[in-house]
N, CA, C and O atoms as a GROMACS GRO file, in nm:
protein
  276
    1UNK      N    1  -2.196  -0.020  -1.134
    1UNK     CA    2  -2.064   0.006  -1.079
    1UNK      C    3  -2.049   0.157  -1.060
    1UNK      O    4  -2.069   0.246  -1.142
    2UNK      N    5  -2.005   0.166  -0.918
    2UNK     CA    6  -2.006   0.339  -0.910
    2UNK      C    7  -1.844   0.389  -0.975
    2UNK      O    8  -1.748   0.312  -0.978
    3UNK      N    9  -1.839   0.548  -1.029
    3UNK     CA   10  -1.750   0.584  -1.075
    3UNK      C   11  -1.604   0.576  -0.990
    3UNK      O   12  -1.488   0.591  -1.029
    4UNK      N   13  -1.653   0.551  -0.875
    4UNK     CA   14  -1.494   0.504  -0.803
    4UNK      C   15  -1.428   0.371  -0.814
    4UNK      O   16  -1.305   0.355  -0.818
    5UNK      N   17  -1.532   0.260  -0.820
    5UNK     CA   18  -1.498   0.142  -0.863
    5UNK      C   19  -1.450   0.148  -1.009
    5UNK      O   20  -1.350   0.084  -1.039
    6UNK      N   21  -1.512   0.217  -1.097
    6UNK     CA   22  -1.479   0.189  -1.262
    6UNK      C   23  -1.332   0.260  -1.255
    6UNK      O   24  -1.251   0.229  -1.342
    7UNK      N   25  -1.293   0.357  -1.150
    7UNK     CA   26  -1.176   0.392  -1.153
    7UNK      C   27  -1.032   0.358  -1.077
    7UNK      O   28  -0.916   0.395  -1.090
    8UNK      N   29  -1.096   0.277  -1.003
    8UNK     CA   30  -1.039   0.138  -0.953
    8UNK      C   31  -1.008   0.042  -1.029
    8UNK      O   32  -0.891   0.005  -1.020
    9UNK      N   33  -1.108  -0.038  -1.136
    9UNK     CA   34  -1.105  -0.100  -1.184
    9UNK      C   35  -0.997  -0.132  -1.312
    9UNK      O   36  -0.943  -0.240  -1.337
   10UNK      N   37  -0.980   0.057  -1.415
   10UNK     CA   38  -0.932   0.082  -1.452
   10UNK      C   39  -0.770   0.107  -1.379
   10UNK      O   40  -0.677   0.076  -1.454
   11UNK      N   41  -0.748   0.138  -1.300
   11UNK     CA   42  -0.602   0.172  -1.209
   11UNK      C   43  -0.564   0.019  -1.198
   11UNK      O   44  -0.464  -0.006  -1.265
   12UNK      N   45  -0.611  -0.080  -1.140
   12UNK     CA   46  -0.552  -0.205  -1.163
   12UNK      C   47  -0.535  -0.255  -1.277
   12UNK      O   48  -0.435  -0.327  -1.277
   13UNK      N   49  -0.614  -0.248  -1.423
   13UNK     CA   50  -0.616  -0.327  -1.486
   13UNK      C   51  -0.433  -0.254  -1.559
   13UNK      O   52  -0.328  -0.318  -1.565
   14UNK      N   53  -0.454  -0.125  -1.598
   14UNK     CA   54  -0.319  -0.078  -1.599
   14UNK      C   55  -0.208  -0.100  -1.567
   14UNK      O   56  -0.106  -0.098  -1.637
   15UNK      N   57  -0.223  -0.128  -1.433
   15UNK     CA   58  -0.116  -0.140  -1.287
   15UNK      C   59  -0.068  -0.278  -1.376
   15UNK      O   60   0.045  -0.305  -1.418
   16UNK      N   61  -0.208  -0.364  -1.391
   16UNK     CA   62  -0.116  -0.518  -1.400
   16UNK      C   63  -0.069  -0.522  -1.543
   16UNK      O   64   0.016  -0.602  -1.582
   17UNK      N   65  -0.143  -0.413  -1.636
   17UNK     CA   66  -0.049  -0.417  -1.747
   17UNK      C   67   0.078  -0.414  -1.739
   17UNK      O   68   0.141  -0.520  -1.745
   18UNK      N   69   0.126  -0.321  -1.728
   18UNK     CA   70   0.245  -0.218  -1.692
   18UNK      C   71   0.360  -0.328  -1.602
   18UNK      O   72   0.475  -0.341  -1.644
   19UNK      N   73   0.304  -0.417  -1.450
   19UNK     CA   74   0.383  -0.471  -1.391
   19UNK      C   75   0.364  -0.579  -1.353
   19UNK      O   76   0.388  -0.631  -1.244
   20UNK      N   77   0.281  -0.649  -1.525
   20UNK     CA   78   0.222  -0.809  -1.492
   20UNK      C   79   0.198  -0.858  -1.345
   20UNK      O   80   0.193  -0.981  -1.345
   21UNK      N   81   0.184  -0.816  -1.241
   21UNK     CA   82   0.130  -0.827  -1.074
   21UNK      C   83   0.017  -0.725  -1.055
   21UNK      O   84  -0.003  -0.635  -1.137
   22UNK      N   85  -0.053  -0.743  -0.947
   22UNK     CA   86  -0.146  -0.661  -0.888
   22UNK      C   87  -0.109  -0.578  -0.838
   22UNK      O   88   0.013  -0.589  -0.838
   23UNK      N   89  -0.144  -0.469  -0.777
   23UNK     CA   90  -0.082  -0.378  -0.680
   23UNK      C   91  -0.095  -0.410  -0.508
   23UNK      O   92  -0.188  -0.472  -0.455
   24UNK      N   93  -0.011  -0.368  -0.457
   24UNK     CA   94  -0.040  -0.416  -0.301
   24UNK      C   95  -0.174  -0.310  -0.241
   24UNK      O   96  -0.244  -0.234  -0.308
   25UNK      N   97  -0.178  -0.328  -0.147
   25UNK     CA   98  -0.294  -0.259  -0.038
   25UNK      C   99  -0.245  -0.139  -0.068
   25UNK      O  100  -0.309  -0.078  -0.154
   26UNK      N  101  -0.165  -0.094  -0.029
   26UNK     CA  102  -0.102   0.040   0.043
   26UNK      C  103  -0.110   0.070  -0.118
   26UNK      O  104  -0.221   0.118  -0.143
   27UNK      N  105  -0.052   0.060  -0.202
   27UNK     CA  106  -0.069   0.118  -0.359
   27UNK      C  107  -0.196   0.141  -0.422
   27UNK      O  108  -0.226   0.251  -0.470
   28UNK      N  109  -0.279   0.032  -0.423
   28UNK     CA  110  -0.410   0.056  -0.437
   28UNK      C  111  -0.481   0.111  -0.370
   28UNK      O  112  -0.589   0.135  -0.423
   29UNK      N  113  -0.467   0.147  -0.263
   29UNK     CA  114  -0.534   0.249  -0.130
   29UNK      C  115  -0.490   0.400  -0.210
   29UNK      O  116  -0.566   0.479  -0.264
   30UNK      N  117  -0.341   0.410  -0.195
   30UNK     CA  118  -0.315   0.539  -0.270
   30UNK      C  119  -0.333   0.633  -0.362
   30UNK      O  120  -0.324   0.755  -0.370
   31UNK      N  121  -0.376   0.490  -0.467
   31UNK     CA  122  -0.394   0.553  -0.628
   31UNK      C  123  -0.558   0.599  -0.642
   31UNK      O  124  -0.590   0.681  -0.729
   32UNK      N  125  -0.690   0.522  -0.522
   32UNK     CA  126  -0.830   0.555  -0.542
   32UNK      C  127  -0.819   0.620  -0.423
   32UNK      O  128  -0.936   0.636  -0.390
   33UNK      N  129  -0.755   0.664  -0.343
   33UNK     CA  130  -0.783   0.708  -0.219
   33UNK      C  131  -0.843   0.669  -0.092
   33UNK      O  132  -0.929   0.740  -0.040
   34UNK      N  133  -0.802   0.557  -0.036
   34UNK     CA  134  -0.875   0.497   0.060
   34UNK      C  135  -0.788   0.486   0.141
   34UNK      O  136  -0.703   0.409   0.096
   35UNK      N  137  -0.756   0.534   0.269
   35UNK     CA  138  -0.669   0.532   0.352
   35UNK      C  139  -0.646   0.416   0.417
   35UNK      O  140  -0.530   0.396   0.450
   36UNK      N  141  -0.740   0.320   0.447
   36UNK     CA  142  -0.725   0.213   0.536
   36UNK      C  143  -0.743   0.081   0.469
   36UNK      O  144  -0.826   0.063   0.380
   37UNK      N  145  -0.653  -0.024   0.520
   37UNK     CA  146  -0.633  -0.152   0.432
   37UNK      C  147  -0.779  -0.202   0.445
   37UNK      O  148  -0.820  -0.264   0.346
   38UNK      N  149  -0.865  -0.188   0.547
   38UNK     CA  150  -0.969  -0.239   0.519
   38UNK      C  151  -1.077  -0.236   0.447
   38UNK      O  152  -1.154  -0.318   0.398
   39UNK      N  153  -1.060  -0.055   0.452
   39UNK     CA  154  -1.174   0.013   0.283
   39UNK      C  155  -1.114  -0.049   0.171
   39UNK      O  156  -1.178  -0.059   0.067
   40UNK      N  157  -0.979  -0.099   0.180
   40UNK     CA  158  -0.945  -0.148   0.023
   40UNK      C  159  -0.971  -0.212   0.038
   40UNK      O  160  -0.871  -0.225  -0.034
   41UNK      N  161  -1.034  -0.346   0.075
   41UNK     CA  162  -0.998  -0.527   0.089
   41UNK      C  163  -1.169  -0.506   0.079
   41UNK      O  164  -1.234  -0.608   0.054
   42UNK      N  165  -1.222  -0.413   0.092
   42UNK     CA  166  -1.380  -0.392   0.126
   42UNK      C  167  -1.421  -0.341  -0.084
   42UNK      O  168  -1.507  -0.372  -0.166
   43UNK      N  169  -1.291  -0.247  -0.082
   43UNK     CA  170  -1.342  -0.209  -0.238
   43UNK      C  171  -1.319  -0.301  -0.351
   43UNK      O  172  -1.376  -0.306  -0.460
   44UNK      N  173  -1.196  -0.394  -0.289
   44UNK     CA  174  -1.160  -0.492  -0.420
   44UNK      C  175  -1.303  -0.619  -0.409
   44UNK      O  176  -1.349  -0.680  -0.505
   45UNK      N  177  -1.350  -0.632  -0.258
   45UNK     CA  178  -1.436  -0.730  -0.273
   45UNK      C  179  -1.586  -0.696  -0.325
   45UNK      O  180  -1.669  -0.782  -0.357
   46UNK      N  181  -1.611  -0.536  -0.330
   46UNK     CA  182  -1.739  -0.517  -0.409
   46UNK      C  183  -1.722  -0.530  -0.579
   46UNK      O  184  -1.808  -0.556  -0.664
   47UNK      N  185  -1.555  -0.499  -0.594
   47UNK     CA  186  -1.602  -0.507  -0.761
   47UNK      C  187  -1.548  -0.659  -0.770
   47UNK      O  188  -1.480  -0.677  -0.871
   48UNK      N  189  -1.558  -0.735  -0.714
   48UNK     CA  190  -1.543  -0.892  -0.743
   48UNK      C  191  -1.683  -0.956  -0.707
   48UNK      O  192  -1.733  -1.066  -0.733
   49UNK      N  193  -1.721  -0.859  -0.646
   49UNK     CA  194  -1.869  -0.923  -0.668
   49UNK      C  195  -1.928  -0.918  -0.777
   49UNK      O  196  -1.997  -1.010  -0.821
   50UNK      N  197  -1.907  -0.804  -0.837
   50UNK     CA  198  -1.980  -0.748  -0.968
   50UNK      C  199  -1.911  -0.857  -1.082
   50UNK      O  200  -1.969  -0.858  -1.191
   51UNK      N  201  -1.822  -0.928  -1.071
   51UNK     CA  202  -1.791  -1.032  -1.205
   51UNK      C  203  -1.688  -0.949  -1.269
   51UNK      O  204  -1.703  -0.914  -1.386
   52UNK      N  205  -1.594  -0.918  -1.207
   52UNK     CA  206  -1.497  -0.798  -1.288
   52UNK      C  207  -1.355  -0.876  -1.275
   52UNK      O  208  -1.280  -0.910  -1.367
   53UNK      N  209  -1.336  -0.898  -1.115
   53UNK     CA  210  -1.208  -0.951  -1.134
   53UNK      C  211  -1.244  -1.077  -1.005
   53UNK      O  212  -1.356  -1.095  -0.959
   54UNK      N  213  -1.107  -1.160  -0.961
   54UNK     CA  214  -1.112  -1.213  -0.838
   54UNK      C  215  -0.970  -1.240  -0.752
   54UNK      O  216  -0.852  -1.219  -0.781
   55UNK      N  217  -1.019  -1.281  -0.663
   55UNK     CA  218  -0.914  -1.233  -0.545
   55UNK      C  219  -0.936  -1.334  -0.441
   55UNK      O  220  -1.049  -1.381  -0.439
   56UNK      N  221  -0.829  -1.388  -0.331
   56UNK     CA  222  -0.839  -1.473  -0.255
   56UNK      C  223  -0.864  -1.383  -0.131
   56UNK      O  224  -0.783  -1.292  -0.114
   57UNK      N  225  -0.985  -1.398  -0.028
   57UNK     CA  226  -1.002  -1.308   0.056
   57UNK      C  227  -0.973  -1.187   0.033
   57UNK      O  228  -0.905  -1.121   0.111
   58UNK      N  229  -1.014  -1.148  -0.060
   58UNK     CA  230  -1.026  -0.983  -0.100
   58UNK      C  231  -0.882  -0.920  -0.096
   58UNK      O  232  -0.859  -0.802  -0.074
   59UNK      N  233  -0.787  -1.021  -0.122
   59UNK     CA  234  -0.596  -0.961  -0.114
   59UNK      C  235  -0.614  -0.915  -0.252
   59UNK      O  236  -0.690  -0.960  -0.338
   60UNK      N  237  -0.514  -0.796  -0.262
   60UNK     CA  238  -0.529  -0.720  -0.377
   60UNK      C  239  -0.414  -0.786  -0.479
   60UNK      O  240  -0.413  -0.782  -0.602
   61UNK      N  241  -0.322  -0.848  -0.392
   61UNK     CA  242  -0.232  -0.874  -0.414
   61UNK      C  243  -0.210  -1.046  -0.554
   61UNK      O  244  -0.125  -1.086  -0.634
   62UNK      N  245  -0.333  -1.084  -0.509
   62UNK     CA  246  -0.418  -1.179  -0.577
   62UNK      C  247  -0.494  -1.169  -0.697
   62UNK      O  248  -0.510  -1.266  -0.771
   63UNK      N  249  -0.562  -1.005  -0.731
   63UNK     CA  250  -0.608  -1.026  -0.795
   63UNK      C  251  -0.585  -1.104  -0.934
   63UNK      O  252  -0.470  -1.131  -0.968
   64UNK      N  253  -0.710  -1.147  -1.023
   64UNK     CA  254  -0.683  -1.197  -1.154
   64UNK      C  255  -0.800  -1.148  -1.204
   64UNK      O  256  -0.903  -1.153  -1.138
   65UNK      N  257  -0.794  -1.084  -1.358
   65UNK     CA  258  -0.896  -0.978  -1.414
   65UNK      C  259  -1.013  -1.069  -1.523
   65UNK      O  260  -0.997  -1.085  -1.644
   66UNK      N  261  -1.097  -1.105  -1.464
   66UNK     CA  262  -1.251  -1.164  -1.521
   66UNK      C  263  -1.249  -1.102  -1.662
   66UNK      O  264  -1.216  -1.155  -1.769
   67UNK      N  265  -1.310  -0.924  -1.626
   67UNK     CA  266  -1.338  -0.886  -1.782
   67UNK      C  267  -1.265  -0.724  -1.740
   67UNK      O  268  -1.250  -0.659  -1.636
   68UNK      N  269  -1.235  -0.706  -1.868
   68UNK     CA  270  -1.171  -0.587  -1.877
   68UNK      C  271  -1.273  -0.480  -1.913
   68UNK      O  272  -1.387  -0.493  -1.958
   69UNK      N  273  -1.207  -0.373  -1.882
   69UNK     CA  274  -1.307  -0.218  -1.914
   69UNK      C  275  -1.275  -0.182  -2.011
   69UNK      O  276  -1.325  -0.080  -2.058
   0.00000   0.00000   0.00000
């Protein structure tokens, strides 16, 4: 897992602490820096590959957290 994903990974798992929901696109774009909804829907679906979390068509909005960091 590269250090942007583990810091991704970490920013959601927080996020859903904090506001039992996921974060939307535009929030999660903001907080790792990815300007476009599609680099996000592209970043949530590499670390759901990795067995971390999952998501319905890569909506962020979906996620649910596999294993924690």
């Amino acid at each position: 897992m590269t250090e942007k994903q583990l810091k991704g990974l970490k920013l959601i798992q927080e996020y859903m602490d904090k506001h039992k929901y996921a974060p939307t696109v535009r929030e999660l774009g903001e907080k790792i820096g990815l300007s476009s909804a599609k680099l996000v829907h592209s970043f949530v679906k590499d670390i759901e590959a990795k067995g971390y979390i999952s998501s319905v068509n890569g909506c962020p909005t979906t996620i649910q957290i596999l294993k924690r960091i």
